[in-house]
N, C-alpha and C positions, 0 to 999 in steps of 0.2 A: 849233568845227569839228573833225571827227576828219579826221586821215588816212587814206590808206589802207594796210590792214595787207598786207605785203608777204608773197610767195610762196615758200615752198622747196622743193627737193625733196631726201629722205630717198630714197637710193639703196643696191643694195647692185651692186657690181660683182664677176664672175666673170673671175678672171684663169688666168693659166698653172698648173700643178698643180689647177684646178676651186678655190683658193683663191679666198674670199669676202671683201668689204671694204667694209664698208659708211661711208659717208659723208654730206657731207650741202652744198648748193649754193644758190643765190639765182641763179644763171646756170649753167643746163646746157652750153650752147652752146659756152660758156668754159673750164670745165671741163672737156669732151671735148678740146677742143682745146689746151687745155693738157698735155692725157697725149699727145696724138699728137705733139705738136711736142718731147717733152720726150726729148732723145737716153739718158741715160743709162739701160740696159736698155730699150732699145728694143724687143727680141723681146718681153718681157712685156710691155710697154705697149700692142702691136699684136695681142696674142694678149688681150687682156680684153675686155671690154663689159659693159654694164649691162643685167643681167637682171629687176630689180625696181625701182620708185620708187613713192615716194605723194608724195601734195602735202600742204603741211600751209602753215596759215595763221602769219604769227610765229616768227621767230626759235625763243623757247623752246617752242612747238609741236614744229618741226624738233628743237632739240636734244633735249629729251626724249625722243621717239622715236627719234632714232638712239642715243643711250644704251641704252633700251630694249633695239637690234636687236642693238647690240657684247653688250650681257648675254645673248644666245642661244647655245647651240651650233651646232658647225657642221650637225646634223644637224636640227635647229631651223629652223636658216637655209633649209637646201636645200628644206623643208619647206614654208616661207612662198613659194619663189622660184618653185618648182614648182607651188603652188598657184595662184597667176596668170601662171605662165606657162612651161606645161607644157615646150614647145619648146627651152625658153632662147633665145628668139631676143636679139637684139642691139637694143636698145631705144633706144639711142644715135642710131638713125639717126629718131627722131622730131626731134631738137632740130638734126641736119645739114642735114635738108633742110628744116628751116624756123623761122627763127629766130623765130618768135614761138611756138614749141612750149611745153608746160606750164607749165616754169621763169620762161618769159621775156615770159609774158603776163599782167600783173598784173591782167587781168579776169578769171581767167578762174571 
């Protein structure tokens, strides 16, 4: 019997200064909420959001690929973040208002 292979998601977050930061989660949900609730440098924490994510199957899926993304430049980065999503909207509010958003729905 296999299990089932669990979800991640490979993000890069735009903070204060347009500084990029990419990471990598098993629970978005938690993760947002852990930067909002997290006092120290609050300004920047309140001024970021997540412009980019994929999902990737497996742990070393995810890490590899975020390896991958940290190996980019920033001009690289802007490059990928702006290609799926021109706007830079705030992407974070996929996993607020619903917590069975990408990260957190191992069907999906």
């Amino acid at each position: 019997m296999q299990g089932t292979i669990k979800k991640y998601i490979v993000y890069i977050k735009k903070g204060i200064n347009n500084k990029m930061t990419v990471g990598v989660s098993s629970n978005m949900s938690s993760e947002i909420a852990r930067y909002e609730n997290f006092n120290y440098g609050r300004s920047r924490i309140l001024n970021s959001k997540i412009v980019y994510y994929e999902i990737k199957e497996g742990v070393r899926s995810a890490s590899a690929r975020e390896k991958e993304l940290k190996q980019l430049n920033r001009k690289q980065l802007a490059s990928l973040v702006i290609s799926a999503n021109p706007e830079l909207l705030d992407l974070s509010s996929i996993w607020k208002e619903d917590s069975s958003g990408p990260a957190n729905n191992i069907n999906l």
